[in-house]
N, C-alpha and C positions, 0 to 999 in steps of 0.2 A: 162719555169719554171720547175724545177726538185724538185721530190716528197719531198727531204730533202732541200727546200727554203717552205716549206708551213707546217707550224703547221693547225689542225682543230678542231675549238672550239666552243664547244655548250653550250650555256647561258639557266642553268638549275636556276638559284639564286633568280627568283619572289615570291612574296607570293600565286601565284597559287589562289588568291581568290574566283573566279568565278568558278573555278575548285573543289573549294572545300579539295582539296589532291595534292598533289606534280604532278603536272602537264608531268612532262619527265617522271614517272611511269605507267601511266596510261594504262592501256593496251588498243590499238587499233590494231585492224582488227589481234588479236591474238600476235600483239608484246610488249613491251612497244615504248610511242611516242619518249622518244629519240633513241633508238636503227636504226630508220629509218635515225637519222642524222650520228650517228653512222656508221652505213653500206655503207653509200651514202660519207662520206668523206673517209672513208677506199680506196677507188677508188683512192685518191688523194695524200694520204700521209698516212705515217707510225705514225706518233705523234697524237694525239688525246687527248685534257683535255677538263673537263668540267666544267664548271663557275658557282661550287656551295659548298657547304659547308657542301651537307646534305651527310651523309656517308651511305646514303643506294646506292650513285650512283658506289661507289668501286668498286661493283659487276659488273660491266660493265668491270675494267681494267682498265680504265684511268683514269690519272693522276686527281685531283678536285684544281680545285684553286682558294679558297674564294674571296668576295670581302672584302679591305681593310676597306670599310666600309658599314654597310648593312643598308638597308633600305631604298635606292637612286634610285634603278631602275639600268636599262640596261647602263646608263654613268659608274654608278661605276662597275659596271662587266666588261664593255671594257675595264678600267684603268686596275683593275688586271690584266686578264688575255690578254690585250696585253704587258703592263710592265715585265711578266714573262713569255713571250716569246722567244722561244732561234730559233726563222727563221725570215727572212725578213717577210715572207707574212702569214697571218692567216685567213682562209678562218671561217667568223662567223655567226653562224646559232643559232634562237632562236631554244629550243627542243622543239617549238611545230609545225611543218611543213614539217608531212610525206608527201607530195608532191612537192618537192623539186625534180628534177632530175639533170642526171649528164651533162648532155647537158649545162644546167642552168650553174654550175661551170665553165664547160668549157669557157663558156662565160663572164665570170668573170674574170679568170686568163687569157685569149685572151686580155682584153682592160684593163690591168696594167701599161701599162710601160708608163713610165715618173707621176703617177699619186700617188697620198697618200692612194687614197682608189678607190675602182671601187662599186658605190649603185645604185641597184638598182630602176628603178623606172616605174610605172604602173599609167595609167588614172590620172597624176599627183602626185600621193602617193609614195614616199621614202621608201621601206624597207631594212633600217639599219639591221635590225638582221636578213637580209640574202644575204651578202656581204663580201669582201675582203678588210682586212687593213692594211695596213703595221706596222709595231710594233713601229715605230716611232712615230707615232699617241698615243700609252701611254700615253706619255707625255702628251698632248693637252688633253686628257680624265681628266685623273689628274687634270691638273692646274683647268678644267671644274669644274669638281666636289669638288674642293675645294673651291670653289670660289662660288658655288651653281647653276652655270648654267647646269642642267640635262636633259634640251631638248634634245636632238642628232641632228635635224634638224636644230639647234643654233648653235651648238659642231661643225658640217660640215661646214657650212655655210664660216668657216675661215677658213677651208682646201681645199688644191687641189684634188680634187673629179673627177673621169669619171662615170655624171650620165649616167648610161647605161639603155638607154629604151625598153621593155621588151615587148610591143604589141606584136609583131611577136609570140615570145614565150608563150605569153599566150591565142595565136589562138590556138596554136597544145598544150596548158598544161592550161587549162581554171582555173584549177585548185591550179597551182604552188605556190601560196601564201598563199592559206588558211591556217590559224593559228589555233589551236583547243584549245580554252578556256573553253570552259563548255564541261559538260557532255551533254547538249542538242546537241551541235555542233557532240560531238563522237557518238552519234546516229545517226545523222545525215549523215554522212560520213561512217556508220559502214559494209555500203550492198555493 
């Protein structure tokens, strides 16, 4: 797969509640938390947008691409921002999971072919917002969220998927998933 078949898209668009404040701002460990998804898909591809609406993310450089409709959660952020997708493959990362390495991707874009999406999956758990989809899959987001189904794990369920299992990788990256929602959690992680 070549750098111009892979757009890289970071789902900044939640209401952050737990966080209290725009959750991809936050500063951790001296950055902001999306800059880490940022930095880590720059490795992969040239295109980078981010799946949100709030205009203090500009400052970043890339492109922002609203959801159609707000207040649905992560279905209707894939809808957009895979429907306005100009590559086959979009590799999608919530902004809150600076421990994400590139190893991780690679393994991602490794077990694509012939499949709709490549998700992750750990100790039984699915993480959708740190995976690759193909933009066809829009579609299927869409009809989802029109229709009111905004599980993802429902949304998948009717597509060709390669669950990729992730033990190995979470021996040598104990850490690869964690998601930082509160300010307790960025303490937490912050030494």
């Amino acid at each position: 797969m070549f750098r111009s078949d892979i757009t890289g898209i970071l789902l900044a668009g939640g209401k952050s509640s737990r966080m209290g404040q725009e959750k991809g701002l936050v500063e951790f460990r001296g950055k902001p938390l999306i800059q880490y998804g940022i930095e880590l898909l720059s490795s992969f591809t040239d295109r980078i947008v981010i799946g949100s609406s709030n205009s203090d993310y500009q400052t970043f450089g890339c492109e922002l691409i609203p959801d159609e409709v707000t207040g649905l959660g992560p279905a209707a952020g894939l809808a957009a921002v895979l429907k306005n997708s100009s590559t086959p493959w979009n590799i999608v990362l919530a902004c809150d999971l600076p421990f994400l390495e590139g190893e991780f991707i690679e393994k991602l874009l490794n077990a694509a072919s012939n499949y709709q999406a490549v998700v992750p999956i750990h100790n039984g758990n699915m993480e959708p917002l740190a995976a690759l989809y193909h933009r066809d899959l829009g579609t299927v987001f869409e009809e989802a969220v029109a229709n009111g189904n905004l599980a993802l794990h429902k949304i998948l369920h009717s597509c060709h998927i390669n669950y990729l299992e992730t033990w190995l990788m979470m021996e040598k990256y104990p850490n690869l998933f964690v998601n930082l929602n509160s300010m307790d959690q960025i303490d937490r992680y912050v030494s």
